[in-house]
C-alpha positions in Angstrom: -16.8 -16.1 -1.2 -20.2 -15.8 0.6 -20.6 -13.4 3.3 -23.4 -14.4 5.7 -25.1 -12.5 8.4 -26.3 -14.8 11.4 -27.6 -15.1 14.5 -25.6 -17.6 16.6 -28.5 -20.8 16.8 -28.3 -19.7 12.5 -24.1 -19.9 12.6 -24.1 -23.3 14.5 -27.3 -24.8 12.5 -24.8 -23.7 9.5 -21.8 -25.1 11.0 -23.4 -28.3 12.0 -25.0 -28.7 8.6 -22.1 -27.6 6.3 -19.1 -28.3 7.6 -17.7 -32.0 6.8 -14.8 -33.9 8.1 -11.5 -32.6 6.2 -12.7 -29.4 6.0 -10.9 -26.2 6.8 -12.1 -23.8 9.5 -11.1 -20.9 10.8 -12.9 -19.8 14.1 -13.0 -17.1 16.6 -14.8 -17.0 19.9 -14.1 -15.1 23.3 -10.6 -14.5 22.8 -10.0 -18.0 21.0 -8.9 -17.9 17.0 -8.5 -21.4 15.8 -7.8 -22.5 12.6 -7.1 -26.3 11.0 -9.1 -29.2 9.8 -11.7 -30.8 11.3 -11.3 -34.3 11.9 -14.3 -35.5 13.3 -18.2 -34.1 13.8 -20.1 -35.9 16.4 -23.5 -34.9 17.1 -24.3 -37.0 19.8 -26.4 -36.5 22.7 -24.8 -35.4 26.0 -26.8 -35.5 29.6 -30.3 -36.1 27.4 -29.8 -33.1 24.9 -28.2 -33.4 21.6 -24.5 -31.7 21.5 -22.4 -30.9 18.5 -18.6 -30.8 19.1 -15.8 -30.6 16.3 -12.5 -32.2 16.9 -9.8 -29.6 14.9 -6.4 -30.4 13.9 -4.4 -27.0 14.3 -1.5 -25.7 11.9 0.7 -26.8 14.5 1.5 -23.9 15.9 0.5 -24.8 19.4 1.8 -26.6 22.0 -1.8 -29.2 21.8 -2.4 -28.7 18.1 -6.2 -30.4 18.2 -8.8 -29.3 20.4 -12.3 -29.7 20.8 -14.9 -27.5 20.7 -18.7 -27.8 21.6 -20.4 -25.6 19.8 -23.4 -25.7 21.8 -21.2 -24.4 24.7 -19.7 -22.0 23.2 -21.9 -20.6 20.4 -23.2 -17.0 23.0 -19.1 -16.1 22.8 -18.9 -17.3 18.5 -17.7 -14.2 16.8 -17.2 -15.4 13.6 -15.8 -17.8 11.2 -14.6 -19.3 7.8 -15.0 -22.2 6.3 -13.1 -23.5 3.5 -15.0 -27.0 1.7 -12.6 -29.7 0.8 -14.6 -30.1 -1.9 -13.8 -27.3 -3.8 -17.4 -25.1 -3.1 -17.3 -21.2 -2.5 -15.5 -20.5 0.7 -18.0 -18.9 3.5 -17.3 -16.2 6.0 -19.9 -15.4 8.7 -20.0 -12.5 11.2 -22.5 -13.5 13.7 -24.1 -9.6 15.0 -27.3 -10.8 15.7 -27.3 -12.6 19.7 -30.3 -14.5 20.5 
């Protein structure tokens, strides 16, 4: 597993380019935990800036098992997270301590 230490622009630069459709991730922000696969990355632009939003299936253990997140919106509350590569590469597990 590789531990990283980030700020939270560095955790959603990583997020953004790391983390591939059919991944697993496990996520924790405010007082949200979420963990499932992701489904779909779209790094679109949204009102003339560029976004990044997941969409993540959940382990179906919520009433709405996928959600959305926008990174961009949330990334100031991002605590930490885990991501597992379909892939087979070393798992990663970020703290983000550092705030912009």
């Amino acid at each position: 597993m590789i531990n990283l230490k980030l700020t939270e622009d560095g955790a959603v630069n990583f997020l953004k380019n790391n983390v591939k459709m059919h991944d697993n991730l496990e996520i924790s922000y405010t007082r949200m935990y979420a963990n499932g696969k992701v489904l779909n990355v779209d790094l679109s632009e949204y009102y003339d800036k560029p976004g990044f939003k997941m969409l993540i299936s959940l382990d179906n253990s919520s009433f709405n098992p996928t959600i959305e997140v926008d990174f961009d919106e949330v990334k100031k509350d991002l605590i930490e997270f885990h991501h597992f590569p379909q892939n087979g590469e070393d798992t990663c597990h970020s703290n983000i301590f550092f705030k912009n």
